[in-house]
PDBQT receptor file of N, H, CA, C and O in Angstrom, charges set to zero:
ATOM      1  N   UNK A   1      11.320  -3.920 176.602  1.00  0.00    +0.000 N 
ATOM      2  CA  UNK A   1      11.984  -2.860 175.868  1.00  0.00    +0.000 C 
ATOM      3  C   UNK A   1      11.551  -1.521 176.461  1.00  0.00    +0.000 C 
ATOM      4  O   UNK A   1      10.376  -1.562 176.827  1.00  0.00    +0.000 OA
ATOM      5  N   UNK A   2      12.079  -0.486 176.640  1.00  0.00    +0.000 N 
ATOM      6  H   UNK A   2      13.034  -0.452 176.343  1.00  0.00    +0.000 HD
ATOM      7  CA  UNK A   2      11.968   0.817 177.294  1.00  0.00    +0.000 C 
ATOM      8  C   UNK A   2      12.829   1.822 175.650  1.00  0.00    +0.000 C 
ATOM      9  O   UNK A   2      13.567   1.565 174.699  1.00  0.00    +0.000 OA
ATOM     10  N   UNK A   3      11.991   3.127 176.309  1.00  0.00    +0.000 N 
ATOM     11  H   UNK A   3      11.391   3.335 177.081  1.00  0.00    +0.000 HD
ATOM     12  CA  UNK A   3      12.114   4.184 174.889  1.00  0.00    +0.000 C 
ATOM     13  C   UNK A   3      13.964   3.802 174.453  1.00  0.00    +0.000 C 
ATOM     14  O   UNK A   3      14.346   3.701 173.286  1.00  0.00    +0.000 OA
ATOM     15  N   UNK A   4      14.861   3.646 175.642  1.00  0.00    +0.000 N 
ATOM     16  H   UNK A   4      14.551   3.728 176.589  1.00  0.00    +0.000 HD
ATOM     17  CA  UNK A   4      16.341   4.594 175.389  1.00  0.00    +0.000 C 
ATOM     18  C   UNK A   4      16.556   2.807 174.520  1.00  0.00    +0.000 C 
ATOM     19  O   UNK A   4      17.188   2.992 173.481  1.00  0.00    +0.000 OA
ATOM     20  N   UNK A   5      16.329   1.825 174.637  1.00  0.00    +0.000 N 
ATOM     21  H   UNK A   5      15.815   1.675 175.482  1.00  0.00    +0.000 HD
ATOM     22  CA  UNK A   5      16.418   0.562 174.257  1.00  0.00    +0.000 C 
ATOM     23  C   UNK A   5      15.691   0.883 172.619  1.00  0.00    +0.000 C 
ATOM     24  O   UNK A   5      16.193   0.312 171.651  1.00  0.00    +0.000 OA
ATOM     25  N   UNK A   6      14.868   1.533 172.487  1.00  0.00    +0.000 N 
ATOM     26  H   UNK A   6      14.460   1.996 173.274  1.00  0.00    +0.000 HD
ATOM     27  CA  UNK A   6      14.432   1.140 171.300  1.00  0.00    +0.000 C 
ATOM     28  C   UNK A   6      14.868   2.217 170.226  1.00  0.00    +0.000 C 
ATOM     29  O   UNK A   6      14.601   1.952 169.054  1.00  0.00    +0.000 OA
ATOM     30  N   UNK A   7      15.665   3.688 170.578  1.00  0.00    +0.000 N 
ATOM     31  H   UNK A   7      15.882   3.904 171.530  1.00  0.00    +0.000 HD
ATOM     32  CA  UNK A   7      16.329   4.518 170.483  1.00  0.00    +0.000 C 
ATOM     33  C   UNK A   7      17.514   3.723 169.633  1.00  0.00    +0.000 C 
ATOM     34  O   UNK A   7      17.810   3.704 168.438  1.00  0.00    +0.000 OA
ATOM     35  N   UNK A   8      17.958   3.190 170.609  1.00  0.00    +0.000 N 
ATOM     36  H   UNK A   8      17.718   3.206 171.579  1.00  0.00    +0.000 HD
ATOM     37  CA  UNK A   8      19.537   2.789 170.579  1.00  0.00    +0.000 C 
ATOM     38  C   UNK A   8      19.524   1.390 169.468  1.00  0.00    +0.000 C 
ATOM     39  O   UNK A   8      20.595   0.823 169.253  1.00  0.00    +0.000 OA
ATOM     40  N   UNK A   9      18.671   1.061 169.021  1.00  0.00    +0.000 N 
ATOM     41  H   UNK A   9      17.801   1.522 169.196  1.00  0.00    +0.000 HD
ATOM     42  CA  UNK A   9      18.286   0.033 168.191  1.00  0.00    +0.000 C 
ATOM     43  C   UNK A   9      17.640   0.270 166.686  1.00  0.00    +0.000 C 
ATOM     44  O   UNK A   9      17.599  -0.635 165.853  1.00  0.00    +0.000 OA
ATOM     45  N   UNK A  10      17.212   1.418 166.480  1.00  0.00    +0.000 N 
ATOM     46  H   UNK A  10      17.245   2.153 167.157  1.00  0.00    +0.000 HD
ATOM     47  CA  UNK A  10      16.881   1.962 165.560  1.00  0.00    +0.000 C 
ATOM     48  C   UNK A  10      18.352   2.799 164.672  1.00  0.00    +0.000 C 
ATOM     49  O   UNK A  10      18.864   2.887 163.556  1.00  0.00    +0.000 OA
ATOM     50  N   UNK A  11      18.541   3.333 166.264  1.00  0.00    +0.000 N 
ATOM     51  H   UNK A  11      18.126   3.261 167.171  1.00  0.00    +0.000 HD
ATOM     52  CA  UNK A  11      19.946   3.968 165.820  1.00  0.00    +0.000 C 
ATOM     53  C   UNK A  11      20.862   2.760 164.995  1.00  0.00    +0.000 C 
ATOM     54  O   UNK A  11      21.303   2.964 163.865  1.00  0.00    +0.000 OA
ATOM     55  N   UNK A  12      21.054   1.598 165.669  1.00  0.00    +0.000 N 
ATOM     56  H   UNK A  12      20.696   1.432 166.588  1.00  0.00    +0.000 HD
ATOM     57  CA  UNK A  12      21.698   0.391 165.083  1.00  0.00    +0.000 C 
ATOM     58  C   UNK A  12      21.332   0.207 163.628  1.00  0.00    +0.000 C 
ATOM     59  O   UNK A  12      22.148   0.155 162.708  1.00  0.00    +0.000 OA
ATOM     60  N   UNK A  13      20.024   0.116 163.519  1.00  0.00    +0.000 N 
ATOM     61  H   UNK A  13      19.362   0.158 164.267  1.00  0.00    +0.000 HD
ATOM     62  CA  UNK A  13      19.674  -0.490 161.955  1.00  0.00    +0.000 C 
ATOM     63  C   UNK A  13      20.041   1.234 160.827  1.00  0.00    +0.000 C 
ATOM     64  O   UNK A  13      20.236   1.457 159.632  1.00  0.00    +0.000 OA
ATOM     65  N   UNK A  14      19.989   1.784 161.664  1.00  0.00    +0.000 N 
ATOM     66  H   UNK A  14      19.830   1.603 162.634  1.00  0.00    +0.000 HD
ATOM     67  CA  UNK A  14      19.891   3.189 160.319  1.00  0.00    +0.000 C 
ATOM     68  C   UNK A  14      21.516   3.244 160.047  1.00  0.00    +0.000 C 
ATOM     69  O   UNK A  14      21.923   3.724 158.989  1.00  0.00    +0.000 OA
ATOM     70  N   UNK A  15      22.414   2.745 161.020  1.00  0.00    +0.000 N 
ATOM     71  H   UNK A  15      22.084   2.355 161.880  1.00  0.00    +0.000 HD
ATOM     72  CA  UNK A  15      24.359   3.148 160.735  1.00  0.00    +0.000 C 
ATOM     73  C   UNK A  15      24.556   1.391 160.330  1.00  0.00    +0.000 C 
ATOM     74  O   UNK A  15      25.599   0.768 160.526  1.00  0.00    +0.000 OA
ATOM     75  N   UNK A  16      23.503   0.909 159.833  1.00  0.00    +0.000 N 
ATOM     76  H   UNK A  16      22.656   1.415 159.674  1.00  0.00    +0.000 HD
ATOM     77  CA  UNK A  16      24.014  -0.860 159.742  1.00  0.00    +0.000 C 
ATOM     78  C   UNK A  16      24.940  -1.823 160.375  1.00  0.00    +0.000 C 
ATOM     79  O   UNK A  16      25.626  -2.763 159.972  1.00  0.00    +0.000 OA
ATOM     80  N   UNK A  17      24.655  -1.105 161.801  1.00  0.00    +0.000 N 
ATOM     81  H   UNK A  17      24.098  -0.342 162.128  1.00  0.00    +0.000 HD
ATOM     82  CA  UNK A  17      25.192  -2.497 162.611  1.00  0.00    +0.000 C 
ATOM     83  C   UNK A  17      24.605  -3.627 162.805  1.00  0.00    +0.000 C 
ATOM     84  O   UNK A  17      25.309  -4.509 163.298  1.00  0.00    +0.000 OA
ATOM     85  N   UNK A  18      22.971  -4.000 162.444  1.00  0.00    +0.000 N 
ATOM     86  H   UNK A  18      22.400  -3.284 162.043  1.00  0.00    +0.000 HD
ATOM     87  CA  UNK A  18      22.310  -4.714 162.437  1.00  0.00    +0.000 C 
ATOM     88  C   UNK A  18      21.651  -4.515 160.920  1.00  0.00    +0.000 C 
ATOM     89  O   UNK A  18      21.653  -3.367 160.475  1.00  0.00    +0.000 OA
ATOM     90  N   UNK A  19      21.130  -5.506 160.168  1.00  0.00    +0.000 N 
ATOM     91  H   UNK A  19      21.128  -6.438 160.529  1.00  0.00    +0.000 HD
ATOM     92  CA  UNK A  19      20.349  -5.531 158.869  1.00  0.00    +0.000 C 
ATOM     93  C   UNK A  19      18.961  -5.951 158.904  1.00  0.00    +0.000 C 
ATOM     94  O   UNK A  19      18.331  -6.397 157.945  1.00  0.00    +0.000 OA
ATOM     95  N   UNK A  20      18.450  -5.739 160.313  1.00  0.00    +0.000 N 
ATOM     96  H   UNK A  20      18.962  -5.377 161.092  1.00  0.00    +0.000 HD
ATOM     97  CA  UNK A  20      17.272  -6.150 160.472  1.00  0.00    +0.000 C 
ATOM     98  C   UNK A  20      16.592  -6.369 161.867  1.00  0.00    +0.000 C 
ATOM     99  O   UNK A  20      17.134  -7.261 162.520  1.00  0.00    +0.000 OA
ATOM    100  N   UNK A  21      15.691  -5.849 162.378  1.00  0.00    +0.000 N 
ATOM    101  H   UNK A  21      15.251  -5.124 161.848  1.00  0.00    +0.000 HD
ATOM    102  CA  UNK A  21      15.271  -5.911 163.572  1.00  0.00    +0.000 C 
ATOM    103  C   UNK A  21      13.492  -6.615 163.639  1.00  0.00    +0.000 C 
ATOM    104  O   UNK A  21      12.552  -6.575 162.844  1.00  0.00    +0.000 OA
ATOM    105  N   UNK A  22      13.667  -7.172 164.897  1.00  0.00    +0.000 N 
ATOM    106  H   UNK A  22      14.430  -7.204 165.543  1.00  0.00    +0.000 HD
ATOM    107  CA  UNK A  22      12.556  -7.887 165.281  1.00  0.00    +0.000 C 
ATOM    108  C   UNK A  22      11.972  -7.004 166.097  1.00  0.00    +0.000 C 
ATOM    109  O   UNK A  22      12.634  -6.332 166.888  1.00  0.00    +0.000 OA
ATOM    110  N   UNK A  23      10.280  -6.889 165.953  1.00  0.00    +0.000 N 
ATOM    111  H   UNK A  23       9.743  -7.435 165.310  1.00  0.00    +0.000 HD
ATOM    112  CA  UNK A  23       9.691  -6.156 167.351  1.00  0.00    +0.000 C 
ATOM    113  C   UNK A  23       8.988  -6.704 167.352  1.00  0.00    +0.000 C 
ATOM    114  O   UNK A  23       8.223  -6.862 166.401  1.00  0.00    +0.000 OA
ATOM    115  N   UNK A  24       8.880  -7.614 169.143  1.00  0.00    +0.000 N 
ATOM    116  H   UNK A  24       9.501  -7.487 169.916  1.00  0.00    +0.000 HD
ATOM    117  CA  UNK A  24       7.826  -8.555 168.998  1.00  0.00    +0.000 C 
ATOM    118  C   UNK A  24       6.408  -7.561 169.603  1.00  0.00    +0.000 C 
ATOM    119  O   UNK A  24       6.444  -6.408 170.032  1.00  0.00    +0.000 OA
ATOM    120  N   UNK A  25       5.230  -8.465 169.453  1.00  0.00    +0.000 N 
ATOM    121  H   UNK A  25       5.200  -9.401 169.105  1.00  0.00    +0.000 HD
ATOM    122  CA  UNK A  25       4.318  -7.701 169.329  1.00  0.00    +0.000 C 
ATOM    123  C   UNK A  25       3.372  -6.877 170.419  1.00  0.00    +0.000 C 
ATOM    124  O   UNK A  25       2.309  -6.257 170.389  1.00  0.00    +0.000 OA
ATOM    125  N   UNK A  26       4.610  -7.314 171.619  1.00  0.00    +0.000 N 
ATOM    126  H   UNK A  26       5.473  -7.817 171.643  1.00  0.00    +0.000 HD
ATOM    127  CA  UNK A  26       4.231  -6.910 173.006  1.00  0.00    +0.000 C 
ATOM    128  C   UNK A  26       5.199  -5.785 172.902  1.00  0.00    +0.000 C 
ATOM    129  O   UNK A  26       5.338  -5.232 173.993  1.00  0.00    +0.000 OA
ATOM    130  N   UNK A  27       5.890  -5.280 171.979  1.00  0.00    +0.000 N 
ATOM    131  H   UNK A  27       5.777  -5.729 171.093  1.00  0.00    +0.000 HD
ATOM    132  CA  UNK A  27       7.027  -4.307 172.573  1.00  0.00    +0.000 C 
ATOM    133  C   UNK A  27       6.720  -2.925 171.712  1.00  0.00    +0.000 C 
ATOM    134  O   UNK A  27       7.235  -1.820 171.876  1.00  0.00    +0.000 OA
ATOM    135  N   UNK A  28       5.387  -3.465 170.419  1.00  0.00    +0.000 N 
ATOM    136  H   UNK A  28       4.968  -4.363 170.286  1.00  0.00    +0.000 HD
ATOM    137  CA  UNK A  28       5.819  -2.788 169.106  1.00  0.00    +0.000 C 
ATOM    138  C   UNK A  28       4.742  -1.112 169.582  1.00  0.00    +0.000 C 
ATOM    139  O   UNK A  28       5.129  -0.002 169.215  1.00  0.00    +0.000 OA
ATOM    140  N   UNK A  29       3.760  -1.263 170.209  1.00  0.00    +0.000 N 
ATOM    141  H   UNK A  29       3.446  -2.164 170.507  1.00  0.00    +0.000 HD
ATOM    142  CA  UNK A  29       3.214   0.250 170.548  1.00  0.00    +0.000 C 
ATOM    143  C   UNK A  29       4.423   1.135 171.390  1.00  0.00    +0.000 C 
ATOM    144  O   UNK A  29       4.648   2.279 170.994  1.00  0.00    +0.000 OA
ATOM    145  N   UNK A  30       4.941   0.772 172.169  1.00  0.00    +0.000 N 
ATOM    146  H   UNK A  30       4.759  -0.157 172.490  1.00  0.00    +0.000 HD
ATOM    147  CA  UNK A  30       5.947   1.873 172.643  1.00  0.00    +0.000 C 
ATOM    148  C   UNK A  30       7.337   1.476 171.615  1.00  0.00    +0.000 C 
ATOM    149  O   UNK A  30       8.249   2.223 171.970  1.00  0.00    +0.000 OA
ATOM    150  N   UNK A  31       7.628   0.908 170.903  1.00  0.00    +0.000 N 
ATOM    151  H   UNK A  31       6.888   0.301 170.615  1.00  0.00    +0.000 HD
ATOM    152  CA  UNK A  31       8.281   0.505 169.869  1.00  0.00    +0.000 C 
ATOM    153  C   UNK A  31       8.324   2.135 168.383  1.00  0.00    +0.000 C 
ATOM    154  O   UNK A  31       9.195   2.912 167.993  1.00  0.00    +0.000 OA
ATOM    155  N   UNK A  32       6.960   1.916 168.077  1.00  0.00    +0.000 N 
ATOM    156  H   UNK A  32       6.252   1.285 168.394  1.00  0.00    +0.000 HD
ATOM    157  CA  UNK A  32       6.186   2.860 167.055  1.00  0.00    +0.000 C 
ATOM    158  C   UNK A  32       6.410   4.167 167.743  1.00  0.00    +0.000 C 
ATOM    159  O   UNK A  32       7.000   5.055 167.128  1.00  0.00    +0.000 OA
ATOM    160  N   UNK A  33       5.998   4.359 168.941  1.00  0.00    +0.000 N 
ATOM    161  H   UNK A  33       5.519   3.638 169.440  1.00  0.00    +0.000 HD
ATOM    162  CA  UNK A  33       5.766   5.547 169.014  1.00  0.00    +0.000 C 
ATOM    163  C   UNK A  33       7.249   6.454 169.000  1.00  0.00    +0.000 C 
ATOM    164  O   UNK A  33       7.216   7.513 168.373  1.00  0.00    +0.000 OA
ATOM    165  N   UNK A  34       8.395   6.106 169.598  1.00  0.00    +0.000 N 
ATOM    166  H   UNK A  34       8.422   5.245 170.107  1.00  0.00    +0.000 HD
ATOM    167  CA  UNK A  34       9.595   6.363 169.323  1.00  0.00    +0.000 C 
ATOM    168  C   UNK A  34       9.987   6.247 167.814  1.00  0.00    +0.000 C 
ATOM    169  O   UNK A  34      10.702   7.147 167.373  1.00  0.00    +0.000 OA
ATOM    170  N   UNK A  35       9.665   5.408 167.111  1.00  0.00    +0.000 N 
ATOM    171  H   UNK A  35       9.085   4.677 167.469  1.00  0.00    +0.000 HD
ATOM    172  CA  UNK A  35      10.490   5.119 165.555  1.00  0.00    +0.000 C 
ATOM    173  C   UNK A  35       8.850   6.681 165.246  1.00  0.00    +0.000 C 
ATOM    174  O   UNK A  35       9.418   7.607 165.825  1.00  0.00    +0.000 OA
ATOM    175  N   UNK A  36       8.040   7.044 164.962  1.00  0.00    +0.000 N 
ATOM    176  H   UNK A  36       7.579   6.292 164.491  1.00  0.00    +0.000 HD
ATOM    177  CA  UNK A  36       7.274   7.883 164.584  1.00  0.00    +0.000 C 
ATOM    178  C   UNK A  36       7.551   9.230 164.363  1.00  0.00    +0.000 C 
ATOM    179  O   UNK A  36       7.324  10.010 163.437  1.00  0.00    +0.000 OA
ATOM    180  N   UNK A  37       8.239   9.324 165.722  1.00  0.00    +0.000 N 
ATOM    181  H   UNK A  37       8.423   8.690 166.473  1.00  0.00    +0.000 HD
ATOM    182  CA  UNK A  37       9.052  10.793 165.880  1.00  0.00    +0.000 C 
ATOM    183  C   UNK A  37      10.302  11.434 165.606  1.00  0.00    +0.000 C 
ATOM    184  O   UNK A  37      10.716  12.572 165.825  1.00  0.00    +0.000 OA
ATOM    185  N   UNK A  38      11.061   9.884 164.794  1.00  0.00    +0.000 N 
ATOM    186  H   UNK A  38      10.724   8.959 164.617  1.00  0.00    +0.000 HD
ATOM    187  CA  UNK A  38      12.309  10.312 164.408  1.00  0.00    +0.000 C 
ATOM    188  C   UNK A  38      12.588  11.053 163.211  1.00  0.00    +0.000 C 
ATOM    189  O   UNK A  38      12.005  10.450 162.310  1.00  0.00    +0.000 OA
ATOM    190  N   UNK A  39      13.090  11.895 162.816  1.00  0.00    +0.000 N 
ATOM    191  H   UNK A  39      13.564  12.384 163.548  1.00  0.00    +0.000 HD
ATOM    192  CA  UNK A  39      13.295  12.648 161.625  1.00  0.00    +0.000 C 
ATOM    193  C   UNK A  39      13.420  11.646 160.133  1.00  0.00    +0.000 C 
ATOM    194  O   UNK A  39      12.944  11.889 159.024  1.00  0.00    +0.000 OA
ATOM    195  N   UNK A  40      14.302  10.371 160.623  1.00  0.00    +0.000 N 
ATOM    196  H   UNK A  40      14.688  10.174 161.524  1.00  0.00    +0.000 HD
ATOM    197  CA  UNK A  40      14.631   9.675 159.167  1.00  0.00    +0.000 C 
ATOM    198  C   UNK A  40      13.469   8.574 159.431  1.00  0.00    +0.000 C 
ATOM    199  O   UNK A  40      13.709   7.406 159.125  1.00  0.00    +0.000 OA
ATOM    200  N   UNK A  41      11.984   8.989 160.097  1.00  0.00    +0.000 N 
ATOM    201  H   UNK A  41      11.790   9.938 160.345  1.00  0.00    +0.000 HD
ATOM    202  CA  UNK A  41      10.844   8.135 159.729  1.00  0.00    +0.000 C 
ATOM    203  C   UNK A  41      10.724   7.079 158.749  1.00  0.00    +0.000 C 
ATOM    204  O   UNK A  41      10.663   5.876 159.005  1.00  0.00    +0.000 OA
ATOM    205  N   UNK A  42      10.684   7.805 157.212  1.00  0.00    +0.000 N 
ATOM    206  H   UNK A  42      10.733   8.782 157.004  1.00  0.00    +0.000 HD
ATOM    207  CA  UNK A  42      10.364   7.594 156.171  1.00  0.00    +0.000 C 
ATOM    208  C   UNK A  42      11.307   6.100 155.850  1.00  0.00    +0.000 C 
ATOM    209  O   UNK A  42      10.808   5.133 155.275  1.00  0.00    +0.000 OA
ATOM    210  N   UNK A  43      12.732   6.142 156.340  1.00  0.00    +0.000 N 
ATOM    211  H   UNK A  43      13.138   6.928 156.807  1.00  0.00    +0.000 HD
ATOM    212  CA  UNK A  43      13.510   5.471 155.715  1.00  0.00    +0.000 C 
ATOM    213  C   UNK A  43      13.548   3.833 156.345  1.00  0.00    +0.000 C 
ATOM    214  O   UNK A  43      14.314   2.958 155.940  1.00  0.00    +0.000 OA
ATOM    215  N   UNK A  44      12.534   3.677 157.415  1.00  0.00    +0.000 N 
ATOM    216  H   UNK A  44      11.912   4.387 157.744  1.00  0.00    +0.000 HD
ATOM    217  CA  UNK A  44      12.217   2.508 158.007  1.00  0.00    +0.000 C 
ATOM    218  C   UNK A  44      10.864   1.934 157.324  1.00  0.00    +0.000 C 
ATOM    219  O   UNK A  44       9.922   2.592 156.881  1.00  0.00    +0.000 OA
ATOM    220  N   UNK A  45      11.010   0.659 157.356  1.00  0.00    +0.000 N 
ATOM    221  H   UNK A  45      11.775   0.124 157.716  1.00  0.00    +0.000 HD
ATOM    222  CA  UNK A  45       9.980   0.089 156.669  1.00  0.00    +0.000 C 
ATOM    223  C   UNK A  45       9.778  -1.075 157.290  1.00  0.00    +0.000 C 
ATOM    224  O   UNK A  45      10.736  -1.841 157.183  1.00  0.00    +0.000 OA
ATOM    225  N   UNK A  46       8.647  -1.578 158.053  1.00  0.00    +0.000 N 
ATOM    226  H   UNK A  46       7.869  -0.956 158.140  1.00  0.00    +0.000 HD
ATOM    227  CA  UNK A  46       8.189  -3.029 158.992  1.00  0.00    +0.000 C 
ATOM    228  C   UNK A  46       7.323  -3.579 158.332  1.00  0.00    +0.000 C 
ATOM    229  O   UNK A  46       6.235  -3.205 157.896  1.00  0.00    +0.000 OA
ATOM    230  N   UNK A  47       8.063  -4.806 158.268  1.00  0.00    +0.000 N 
ATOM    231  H   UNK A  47       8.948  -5.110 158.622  1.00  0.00    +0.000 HD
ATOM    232  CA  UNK A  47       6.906  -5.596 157.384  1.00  0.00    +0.000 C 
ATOM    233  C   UNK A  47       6.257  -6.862 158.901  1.00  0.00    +0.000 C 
ATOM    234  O   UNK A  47       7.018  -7.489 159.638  1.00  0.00    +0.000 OA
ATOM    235  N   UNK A  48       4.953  -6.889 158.952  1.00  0.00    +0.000 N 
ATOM    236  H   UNK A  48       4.334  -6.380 158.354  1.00  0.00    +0.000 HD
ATOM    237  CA  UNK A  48       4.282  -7.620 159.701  1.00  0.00    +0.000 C 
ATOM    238  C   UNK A  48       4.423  -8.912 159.582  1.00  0.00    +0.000 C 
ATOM    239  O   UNK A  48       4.680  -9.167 158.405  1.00  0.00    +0.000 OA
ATOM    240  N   UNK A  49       4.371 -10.040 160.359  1.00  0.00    +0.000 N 
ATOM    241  H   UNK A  49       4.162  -9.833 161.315  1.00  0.00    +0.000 HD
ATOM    242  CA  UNK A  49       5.119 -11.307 160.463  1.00  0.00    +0.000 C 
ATOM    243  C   UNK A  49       3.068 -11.773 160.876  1.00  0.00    +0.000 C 
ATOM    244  O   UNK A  49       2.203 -11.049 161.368  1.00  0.00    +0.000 OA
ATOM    245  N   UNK A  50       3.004 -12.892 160.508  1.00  0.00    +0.000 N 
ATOM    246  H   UNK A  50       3.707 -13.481 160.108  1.00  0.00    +0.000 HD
ATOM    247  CA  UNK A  50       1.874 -13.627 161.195  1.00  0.00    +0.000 C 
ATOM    248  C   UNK A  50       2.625 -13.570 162.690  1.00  0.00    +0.000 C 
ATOM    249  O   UNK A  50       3.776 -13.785 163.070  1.00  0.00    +0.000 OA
ATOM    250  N   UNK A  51       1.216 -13.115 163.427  1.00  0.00    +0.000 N 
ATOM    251  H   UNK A  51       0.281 -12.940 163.119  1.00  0.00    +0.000 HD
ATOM    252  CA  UNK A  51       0.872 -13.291 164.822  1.00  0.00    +0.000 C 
ATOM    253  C   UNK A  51       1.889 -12.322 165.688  1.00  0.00    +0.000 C 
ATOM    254  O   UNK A  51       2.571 -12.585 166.679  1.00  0.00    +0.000 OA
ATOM    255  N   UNK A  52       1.774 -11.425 165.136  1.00  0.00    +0.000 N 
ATOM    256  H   UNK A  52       1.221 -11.211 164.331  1.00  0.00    +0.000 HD
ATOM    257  CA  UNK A  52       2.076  -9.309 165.267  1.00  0.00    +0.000 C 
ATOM    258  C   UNK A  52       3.144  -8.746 165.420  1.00  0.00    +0.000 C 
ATOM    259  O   UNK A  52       3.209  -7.537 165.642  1.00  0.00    +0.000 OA
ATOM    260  N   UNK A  53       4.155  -9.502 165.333  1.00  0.00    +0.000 N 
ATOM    261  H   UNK A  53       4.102 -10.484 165.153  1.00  0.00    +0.000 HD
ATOM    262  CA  UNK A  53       5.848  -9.241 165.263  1.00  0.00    +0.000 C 
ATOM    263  C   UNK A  53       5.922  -8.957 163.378  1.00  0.00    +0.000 C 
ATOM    264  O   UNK A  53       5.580  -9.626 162.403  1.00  0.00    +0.000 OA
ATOM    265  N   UNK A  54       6.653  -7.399 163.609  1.00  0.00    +0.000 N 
ATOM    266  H   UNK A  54       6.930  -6.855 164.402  1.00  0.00    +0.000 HD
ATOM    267  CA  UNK A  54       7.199  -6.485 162.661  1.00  0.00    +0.000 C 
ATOM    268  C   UNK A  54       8.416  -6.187 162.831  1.00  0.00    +0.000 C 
ATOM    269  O   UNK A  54       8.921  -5.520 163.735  1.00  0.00    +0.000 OA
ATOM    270  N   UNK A  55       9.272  -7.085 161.250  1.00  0.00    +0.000 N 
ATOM    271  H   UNK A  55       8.862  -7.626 160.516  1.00  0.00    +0.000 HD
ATOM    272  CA  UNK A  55      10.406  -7.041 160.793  1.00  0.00    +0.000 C 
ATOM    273  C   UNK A  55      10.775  -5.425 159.776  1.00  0.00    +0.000 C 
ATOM    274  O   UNK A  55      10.478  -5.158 158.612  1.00  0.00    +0.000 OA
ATOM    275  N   UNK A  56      11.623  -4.500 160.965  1.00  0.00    +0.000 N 
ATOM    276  H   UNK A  56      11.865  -4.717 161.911  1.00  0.00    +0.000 HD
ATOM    277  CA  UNK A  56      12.055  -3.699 159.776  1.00  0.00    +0.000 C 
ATOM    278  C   UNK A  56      13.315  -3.358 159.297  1.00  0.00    +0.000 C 
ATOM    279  O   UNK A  56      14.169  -3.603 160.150  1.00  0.00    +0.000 OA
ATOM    280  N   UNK A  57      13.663  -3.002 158.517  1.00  0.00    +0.000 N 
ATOM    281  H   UNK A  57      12.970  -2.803 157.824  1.00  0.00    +0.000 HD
ATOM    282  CA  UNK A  57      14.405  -2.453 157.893  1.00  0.00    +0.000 C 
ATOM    283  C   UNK A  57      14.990  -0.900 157.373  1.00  0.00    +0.000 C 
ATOM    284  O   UNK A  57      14.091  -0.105 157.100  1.00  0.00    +0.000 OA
ATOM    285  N   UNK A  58      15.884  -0.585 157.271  1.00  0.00    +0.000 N 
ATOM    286  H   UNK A  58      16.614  -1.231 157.492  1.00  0.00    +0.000 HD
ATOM    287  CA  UNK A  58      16.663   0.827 156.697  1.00  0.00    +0.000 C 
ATOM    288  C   UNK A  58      16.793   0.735 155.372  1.00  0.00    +0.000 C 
ATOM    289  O   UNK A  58      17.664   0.028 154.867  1.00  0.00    +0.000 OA
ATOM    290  N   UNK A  59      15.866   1.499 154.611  1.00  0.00    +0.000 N 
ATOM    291  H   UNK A  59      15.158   2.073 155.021  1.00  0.00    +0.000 HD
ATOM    292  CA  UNK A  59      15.632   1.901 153.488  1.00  0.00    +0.000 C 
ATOM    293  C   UNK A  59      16.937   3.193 152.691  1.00  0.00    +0.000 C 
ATOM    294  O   UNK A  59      16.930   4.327 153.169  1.00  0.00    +0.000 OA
ATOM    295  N   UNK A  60      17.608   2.979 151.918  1.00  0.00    +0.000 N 
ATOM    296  H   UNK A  60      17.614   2.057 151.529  1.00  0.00    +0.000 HD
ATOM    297  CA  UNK A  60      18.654   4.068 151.798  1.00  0.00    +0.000 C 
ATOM    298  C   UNK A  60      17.781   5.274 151.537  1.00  0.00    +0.000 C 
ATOM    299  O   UNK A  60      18.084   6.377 151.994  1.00  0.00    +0.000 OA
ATOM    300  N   UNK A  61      16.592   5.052 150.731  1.00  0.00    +0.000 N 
ATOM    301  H   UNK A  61      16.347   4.157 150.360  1.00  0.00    +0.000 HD
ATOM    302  CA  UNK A  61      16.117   5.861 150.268  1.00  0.00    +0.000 C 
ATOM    303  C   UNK A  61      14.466   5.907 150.916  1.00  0.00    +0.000 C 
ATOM    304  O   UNK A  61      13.796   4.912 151.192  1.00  0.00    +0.000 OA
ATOM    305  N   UNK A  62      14.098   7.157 151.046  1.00  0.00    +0.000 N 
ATOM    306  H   UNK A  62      14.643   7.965 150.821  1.00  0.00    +0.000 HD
ATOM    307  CA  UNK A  62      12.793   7.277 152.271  1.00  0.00    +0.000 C 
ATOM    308  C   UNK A  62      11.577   6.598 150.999  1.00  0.00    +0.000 C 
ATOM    309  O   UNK A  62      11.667   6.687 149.775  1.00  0.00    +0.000 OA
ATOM    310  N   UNK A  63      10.606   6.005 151.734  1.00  0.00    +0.000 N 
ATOM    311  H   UNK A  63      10.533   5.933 152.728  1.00  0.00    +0.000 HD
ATOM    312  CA  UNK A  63       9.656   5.732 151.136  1.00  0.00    +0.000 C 
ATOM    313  C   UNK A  63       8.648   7.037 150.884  1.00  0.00    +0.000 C 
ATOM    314  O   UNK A  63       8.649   8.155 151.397  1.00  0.00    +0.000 OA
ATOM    315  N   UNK A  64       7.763   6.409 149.849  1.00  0.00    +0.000 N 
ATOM    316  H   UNK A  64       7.763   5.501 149.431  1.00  0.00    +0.000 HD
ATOM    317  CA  UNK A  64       6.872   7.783 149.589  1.00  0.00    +0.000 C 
ATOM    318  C   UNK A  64       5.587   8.195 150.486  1.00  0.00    +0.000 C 
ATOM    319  O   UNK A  64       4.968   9.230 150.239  1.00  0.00    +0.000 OA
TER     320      UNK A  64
């Protein structure tokens, strides 16, 4: 995965072309650091999978 790949995939889950994304756990530090800096941060939420792959999701509403 490269930044414009993980861009373009985030972008996917926030306009719901996808309902859910996988980051496996070799991809998820340059993964994070792109989803960190995006303005609608808040509204993603990864839940950790045994053995370091984080499932997230588009929250309508930003977490606190």
């Amino acid at each position: 995965m490269d930044e414009k790949l993980a861009a373009k995939l985030l972008d996917d889950l926030r306009d719901r072309n996808i309902s859910e994304l996988l980051v496996k756990k070799e991809d998820f530090l340059l993964f994070r650091k792109i989803l960190v800096n995006r303005s609608d941060f808040k509204h993603f939420r990864g839940i950790a999978q045994h053995g370091g792959d984080v499932i997230y999701h588009y929250l309508e509403h930003p977490r606190s």
